[in-house]
N, C-alpha and C positions, 0 to 999 in steps of 0.2 A: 863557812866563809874563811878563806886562806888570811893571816895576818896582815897583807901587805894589805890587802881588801880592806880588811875591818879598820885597822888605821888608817886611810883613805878615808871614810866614813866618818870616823871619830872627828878626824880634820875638819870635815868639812858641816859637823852638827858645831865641833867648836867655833868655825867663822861664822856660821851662820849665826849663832847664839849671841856672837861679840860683834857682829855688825845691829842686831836688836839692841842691843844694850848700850852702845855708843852711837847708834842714829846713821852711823856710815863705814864703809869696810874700812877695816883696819889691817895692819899688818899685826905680828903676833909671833912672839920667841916661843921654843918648843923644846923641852930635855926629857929626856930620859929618868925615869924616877926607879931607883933600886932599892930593894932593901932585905937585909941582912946578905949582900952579894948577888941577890935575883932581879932579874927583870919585875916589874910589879906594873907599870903603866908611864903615864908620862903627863909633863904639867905645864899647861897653856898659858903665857902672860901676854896682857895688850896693856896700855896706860892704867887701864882702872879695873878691870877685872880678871881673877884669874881659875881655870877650869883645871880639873886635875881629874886623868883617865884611870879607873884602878882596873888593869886587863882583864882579870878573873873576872870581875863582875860585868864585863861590858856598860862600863857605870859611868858618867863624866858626871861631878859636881864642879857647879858654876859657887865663886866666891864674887865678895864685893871689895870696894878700895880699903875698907878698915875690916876683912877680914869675915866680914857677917855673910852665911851662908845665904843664897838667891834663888836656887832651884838646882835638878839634878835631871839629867837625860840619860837615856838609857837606848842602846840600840838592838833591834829583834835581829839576830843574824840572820833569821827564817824571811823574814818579808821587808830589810832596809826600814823598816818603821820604827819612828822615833816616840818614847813613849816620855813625858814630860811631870814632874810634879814641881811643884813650886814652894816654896817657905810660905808657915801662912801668919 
């Protein structure tokens, strides 16, 4: 799956995730997250929650308004399948 693809995808597991979580779509700020000068992923804010994509891992963790971890999705480059775990 080319980049432009798979953040296409990311996008759209993070609206879907923040439209569950706030009951109705939302709009949603999107930056670029760097570190030590490299690309590394990019970090999703709406009002109350926020998801943060770490590229290497094809990882998105969903956070809450004070910070507490909510669950993590993961997308299969092989089959678009989103695979879910949750805080327990």
């Amino acid at each position: 799956m080319k980049h432009t693809q798979q953040l296409e995808a990311i996008r759209d597991i993070v609206s879907k995730a923040f439209t569950e979580y706030c009951g109705s779509e939302v709009e949603f700020c999107e930056t670029m997250l760097i570190r030590d000068g490299f690309y590394c992923g990019r970090c999703f804010e709406c009002d109350t929650i926020r998801a943060i994509w770490f590229a290497e891992e094809s990882l998105v963790k969903f956070y809450g308004e004070e910070g507490q971890f909510l669950e993590s999705r993961q997308l299969n480059a092989d089959t678009d399948h989103v695979w879910r775990q949750r805080a327990a």
